[in-house]
C-alpha positions as CSV (number, residue, x, y, z in Angstrom):
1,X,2.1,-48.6,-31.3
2,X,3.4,-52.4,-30.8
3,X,5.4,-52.0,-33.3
4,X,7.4,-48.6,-32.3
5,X,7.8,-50.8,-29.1
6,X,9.2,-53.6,-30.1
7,X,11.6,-51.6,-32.6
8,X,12.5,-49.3,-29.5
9,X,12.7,-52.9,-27.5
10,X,15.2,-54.2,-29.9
11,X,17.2,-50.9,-30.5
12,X,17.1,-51.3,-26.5
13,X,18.5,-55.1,-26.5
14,X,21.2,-54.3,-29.1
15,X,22.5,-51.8,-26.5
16,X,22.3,-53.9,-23.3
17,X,24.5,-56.0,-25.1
18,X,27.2,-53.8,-25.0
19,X,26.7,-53.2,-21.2
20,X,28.4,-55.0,-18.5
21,X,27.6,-56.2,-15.2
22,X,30.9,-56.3,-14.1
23,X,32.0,-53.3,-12.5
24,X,35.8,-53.0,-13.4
25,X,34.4,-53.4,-17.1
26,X,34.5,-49.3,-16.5
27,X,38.1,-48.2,-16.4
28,X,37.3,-45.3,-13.9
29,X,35.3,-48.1,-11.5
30,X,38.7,-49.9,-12.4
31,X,41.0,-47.3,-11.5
32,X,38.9,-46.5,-7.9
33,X,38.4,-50.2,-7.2
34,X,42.2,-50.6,-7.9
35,X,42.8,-47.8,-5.5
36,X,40.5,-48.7,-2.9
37,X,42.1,-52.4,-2.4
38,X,45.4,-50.4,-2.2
39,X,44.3,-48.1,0.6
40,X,44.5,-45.3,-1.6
41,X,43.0,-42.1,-0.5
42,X,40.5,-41.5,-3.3
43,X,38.9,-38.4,-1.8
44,X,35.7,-37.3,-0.8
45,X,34.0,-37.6,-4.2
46,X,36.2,-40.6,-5.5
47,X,34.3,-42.6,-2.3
48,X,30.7,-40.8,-3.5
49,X,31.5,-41.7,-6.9
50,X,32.3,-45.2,-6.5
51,X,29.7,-45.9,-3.4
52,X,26.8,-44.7,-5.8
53,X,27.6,-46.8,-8.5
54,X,29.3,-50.3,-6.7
55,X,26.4,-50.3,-5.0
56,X,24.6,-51.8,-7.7
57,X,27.7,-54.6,-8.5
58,X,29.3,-55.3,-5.3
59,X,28.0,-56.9,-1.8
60,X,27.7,-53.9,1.2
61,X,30.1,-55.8,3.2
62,X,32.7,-55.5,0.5
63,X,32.3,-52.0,0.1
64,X,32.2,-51.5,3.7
65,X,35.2,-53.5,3.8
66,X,37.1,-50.9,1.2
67,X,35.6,-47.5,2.8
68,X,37.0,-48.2,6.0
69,X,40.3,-48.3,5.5
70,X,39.7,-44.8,4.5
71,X,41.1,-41.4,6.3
72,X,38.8,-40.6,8.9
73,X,36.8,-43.9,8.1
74,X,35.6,-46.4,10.1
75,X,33.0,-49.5,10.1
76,X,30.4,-47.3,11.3
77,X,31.2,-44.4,9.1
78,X,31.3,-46.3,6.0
79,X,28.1,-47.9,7.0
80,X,26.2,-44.4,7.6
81,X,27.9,-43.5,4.2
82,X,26.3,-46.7,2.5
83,X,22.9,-46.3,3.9
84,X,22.8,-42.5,2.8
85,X,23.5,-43.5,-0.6
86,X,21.2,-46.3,-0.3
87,X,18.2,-44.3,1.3
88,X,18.3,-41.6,-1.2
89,X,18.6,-43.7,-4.0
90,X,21.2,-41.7,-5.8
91,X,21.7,-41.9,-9.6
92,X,24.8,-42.7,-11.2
93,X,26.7,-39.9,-11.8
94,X,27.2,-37.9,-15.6
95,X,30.4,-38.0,-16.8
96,X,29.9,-34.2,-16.6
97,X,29.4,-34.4,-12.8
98,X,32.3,-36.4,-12.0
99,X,34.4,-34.1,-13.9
100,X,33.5,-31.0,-11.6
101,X,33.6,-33.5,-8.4
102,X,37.5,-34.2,-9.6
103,X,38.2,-30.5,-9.6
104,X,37.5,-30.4,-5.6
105,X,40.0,-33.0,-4.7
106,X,43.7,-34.3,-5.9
107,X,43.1,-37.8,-6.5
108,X,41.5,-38.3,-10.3
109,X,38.2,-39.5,-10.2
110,X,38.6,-39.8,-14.3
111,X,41.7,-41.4,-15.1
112,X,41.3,-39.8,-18.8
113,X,39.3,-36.8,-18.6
114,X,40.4,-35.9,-21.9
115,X,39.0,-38.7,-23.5
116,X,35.3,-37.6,-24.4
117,X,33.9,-41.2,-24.2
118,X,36.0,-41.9,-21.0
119,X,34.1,-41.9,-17.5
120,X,30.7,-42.0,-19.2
121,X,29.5,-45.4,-16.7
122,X,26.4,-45.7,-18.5
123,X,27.8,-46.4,-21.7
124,X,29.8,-49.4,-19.9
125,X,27.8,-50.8,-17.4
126,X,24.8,-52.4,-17.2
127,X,22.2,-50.7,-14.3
128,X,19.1,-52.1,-12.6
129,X,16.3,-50.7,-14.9
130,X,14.9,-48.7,-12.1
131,X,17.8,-46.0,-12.7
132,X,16.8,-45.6,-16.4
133,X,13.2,-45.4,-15.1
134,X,14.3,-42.2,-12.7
135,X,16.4,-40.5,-14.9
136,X,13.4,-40.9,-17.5
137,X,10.8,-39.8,-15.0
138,X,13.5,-36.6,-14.3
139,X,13.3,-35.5,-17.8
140,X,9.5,-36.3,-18.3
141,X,9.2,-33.6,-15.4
142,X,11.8,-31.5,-16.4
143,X,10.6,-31.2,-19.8
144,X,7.0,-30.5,-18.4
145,X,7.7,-27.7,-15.8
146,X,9.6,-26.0,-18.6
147,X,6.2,-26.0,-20.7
């Protein structure tokens, strides 16, 4: 048993190596950031998207700071929007997901949706390890209410 765990503990390191912790490491975080700081209008799901994923990179105050300047937004709205996200403890989003969000609005979520590895954040960045420990603890369940 040690052994399959430190094998699965070094397939694991190998991995993390290839990770970042800096959030415009992802060309899609890039491309919203990039927007956001331009005052863009990312859309309804652009601000989801990036909210549930800068959240783990960038300080409240300077996503509170980009939201804002928002249509419709305002310090108190991009705070609510924040603490939602924050309460619920939202995953990152598949790749999958952010494709169909991108169908409901006109700004692209996924610069290069026609890129399979494109908009995939966890194979770019780096998450606290109490995301993997959901997502693992979704498909333990899943796979045992399917039994």
């Amino acid at each position: 048993m040690k052994r399959n765990q430190s094998m699965r503990s070094a397939r694991t390191s190998a991995f993390d190596d290839r990770l970042s912790d800096n959030l415009e490491d992802s060309p899609m975080m890039a491309h919203l950031y990039g927007a956001l700081k331009k005052e863009q209008d990312i859309g309804e799901y652009g601000r989801l998207t990036f909210v549930i994923i800068a959240r783990h990179f960038l300080k409240e105050g300077e996503i509170i700071r980009l939201l804002e300047k928002q249509p419709g937004f305002t310090e108190e709205t991009a705070q609510a929007m924040f603490a939602q996200i924050q309460q619920r403890e939202y995953n990152p989003p598949k790749r999958e997901t952010i494709l169909e969000w991108q169908n409901h609005q006109d700004f692209k979520i996924c610069p290069d949706p026609d890129d399979p590895n494109a908009c995939n954040v966890y194979r770019e960045l780096r998450f606290p390890q109490e995301i993997y420990d959901r997502i693992g603890e979704f498909w333990m369940e899943k796979a045992e209410s399917e039994k």
